[in-house]
C-alpha positions in Angstrom: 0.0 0.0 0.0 0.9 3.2 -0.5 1.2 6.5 2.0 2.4 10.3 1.2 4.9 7.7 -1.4 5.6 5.4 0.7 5.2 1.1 0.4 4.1 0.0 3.9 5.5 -3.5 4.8 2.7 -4.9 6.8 2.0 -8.6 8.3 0.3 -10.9 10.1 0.6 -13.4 13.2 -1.4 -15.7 15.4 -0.2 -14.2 18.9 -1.1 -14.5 22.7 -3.4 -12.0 24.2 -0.5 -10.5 26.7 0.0 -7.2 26.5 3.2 -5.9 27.5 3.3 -3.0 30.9 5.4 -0.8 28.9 3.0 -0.5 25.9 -0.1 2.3 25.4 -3.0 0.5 24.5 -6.0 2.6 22.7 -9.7 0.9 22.3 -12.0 2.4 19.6 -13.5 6.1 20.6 -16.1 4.8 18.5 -17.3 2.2 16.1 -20.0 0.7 13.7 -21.1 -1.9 11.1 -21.8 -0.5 7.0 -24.7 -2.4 5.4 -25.8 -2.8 1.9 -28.2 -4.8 0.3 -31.0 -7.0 1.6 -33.3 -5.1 3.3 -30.9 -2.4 3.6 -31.9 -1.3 0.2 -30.1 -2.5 -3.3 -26.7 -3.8 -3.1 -24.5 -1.2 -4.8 -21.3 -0.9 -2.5 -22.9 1.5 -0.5 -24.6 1.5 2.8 -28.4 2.7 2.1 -29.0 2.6 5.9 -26.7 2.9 9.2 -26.3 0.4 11.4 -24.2 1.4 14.5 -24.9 -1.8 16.2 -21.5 -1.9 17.8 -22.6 0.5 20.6 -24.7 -2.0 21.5 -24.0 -4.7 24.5 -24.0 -8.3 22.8 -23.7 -7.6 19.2 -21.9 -10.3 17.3 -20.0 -8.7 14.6 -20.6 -10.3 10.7 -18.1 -9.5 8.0 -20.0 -10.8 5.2 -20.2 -10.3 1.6 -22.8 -12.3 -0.5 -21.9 -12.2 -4.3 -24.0 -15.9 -5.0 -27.5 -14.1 -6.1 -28.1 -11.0 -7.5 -31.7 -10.7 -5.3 -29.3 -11.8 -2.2 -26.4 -10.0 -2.9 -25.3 -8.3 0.4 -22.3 -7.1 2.7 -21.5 -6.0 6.1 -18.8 -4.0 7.1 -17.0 -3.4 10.7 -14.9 0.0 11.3 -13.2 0.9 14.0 -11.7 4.5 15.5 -9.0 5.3 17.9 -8.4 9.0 19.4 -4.6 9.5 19.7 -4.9 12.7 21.0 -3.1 11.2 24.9 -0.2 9.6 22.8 2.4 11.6 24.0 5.7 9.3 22.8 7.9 10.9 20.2 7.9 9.5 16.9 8.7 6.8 15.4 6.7 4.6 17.4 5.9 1.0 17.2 2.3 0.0 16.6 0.3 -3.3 16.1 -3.7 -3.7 15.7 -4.5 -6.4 18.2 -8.3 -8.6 17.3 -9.9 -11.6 17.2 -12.0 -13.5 14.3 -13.7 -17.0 14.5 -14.9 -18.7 11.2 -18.7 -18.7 10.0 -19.9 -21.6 11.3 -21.3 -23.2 8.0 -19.7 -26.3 5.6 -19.1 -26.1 3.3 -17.0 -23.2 2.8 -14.0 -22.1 1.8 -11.5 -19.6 4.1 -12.8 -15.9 4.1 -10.0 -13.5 3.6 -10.6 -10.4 5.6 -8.8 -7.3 4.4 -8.2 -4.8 7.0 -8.1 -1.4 5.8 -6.7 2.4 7.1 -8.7 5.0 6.9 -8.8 8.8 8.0 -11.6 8.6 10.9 -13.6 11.7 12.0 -15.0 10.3 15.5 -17.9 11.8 14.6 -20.0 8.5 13.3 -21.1 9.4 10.6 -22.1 7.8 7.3 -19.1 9.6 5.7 -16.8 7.5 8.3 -17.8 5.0 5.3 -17.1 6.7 2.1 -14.2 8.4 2.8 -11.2 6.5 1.1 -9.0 4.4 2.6 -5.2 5.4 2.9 -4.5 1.6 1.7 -4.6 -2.1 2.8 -2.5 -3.0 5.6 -3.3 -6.7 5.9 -5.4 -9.5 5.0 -6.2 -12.1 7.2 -7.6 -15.8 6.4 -10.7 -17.6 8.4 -11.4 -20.8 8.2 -14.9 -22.3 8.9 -15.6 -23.2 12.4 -12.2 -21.4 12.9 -12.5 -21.3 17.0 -11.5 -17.4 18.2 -7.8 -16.5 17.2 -6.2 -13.5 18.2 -4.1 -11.9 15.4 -1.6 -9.1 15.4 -1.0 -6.8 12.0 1.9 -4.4 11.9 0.6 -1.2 11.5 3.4 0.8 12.6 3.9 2.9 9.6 0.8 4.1 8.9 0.4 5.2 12.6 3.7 7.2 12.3 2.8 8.9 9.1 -0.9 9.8 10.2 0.7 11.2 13.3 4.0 12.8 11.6 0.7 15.0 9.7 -0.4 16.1 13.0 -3.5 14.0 12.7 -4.4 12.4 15.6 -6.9 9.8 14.8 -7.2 7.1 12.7 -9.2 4.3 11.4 -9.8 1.0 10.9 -12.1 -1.4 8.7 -12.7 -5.0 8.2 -14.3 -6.5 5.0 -14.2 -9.6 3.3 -11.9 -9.0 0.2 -14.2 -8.0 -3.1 -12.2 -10.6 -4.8 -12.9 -13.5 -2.5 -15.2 -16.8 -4.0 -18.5 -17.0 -3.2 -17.5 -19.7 -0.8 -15.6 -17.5 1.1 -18.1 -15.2 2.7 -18.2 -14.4 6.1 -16.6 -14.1 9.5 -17.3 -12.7 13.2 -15.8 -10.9 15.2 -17.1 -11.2 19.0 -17.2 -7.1 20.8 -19.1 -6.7 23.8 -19.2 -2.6 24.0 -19.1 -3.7 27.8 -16.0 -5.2 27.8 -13.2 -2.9 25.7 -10.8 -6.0 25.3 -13.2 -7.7 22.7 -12.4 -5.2 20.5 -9.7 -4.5 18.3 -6.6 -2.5 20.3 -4.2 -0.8 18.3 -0.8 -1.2 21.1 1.4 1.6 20.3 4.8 1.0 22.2 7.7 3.7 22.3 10.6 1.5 20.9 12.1 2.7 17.9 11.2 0.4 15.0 14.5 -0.9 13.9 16.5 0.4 16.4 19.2 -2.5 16.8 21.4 -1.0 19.3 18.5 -0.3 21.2 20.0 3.8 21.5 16.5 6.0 21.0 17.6 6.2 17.3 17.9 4.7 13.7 21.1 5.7 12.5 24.4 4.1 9.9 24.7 1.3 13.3 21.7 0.2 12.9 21.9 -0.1 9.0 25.3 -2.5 9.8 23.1 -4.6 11.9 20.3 -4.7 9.6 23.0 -5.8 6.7 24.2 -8.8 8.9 20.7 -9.7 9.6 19.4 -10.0 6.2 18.7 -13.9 5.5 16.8 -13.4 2.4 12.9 -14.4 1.4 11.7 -17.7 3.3 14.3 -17.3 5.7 15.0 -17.7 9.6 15.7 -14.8 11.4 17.5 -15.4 14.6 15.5 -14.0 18.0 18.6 -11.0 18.0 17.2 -10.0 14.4 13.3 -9.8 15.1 13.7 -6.1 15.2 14.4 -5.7 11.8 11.5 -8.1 10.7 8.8 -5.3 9.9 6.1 -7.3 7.9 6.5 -10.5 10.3 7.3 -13.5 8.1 10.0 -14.3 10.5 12.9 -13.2 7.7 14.1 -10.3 7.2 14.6 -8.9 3.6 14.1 -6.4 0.7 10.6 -6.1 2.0 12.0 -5.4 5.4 14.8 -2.8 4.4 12.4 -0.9 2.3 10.5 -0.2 5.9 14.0 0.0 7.6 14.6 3.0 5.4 11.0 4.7 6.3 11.8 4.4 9.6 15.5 5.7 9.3 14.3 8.7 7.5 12.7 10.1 11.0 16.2 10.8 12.0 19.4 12.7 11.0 21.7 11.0 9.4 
């Protein structure tokens, strides 16, 4: 994806649910589901009516999109906003969006690839919160059915740190099944409970410096050495020492990895 000319290395892991003391964790200042189609009015890839079911207790959130029938044709969308006006760390910052899915639970089916989208978020919930562009795609995650809850972690680090390097201190996020997905490969949930912030998505901002090898506040020519002596190439191992440097989490470290090396280098002089 693309921000202000830059490719964002983004990726995508199974993790545990610990959160770490030293991180900021942010739940959504507000959030909602986009429907189109069904009773909702005709399908055309906008919402016809509003559904902010999320501020609800209970809800059980359906990513869906229905492509089988023309009559049935229908989608469902989740968004999700975080207020980063109390970050106060300086940039570059690390940052991770934190969820979990389950599969539909239907068979057969095919796994549902949900694409998890950036957007520019308002906070004001409104149905342009829906049709404003996204800034790009920052990872696509893969349900299977009867999938059992999995927590998943995506690396959105550099969109985080350009959005704030703007000034702009909110951001988005949205969940849809991908428009290019088979017509077997329709739907997922994720569980919220507007009681319980924790069951939804948490974007963990922490204040180590992304590729900061020396572990020195900054991302300088030292860093660059150890980045070089890291590098193990597409499909690779990278040792525990090297993790650092493995921006789009495929546990190697590579071209992929030095083109966000080099974003992240750029927020220092040098």
């Amino acid at each position: 994806m693309q921000v202000a000319g830059l490719l964002l290395v983004v990726g995508t892991l199974p993790v545990s649910n610990v959160i770490a003391a030293a991180d900021q964790v942010f739940s959504p200042g507000a959030d909602g589901t986009l429907v189109d189609g069904l009773p909702y009015g005709p399908f055309d890839g906008n919402a016809d009516a509003w559904d902010w079911s999320f501020n609800q207790s209970n809800y059980d959130g359906r990513i869906t999109l229905s492509n089988e029938v023309v009559e049935s044709r229908f989608e469902s969308r989740v968004v999700w906003e975080y207020d980063l006006s109390a970050l106060s760390t300086a940039l570059p910052v690390t940052a991770e969006l934190r969820f979990t899915l389950r599969g539909a639970p239907r068979f057969p089916a095919q796994a549902a690839p949900v694409s998890v989208y950036a957007y520019p978020a308002d906070l004001l919930e409104t149905p342009e919160d829906f049709s404003s562009p996204p800034i790009g795609l920052v990872g696509i995650v893969y349900i299977e059915p009867y999938q059992a809850p999995t927590t998943y972690t995506l690396s959105v680090g550099a969109v985080v740190n350009d959005t704030l390097h703007q000034g702009v201190k909110r951001i988005g996020f949205r969940f849809q099944i991908d428009p290019d997905a088979p017509p077997g490969a329709n739907q997922a949930f994720l569980d919220a409970l507007d009681s319980d912030k924790l069951t939804k998505p948490q974007l963990i901002i922490n204040a180590a410096v992304p590729g900061d090898g020396d572990q020195d506040q900054d991302v300088d020519s030292v860093d660059f050495a150890l980045f070089t002596a890291c590098m193990t190439g597409p499909g690779g191992i990278a040792t525990p020492a090297c993790m650092v440097f493995d921006f789009d989490l495929d546990a190697d470290v590579d071209l992929l990895d030095l083109q966000a090396f080099l974003y992240y280098w750029s927020f220092f002089p040098h």
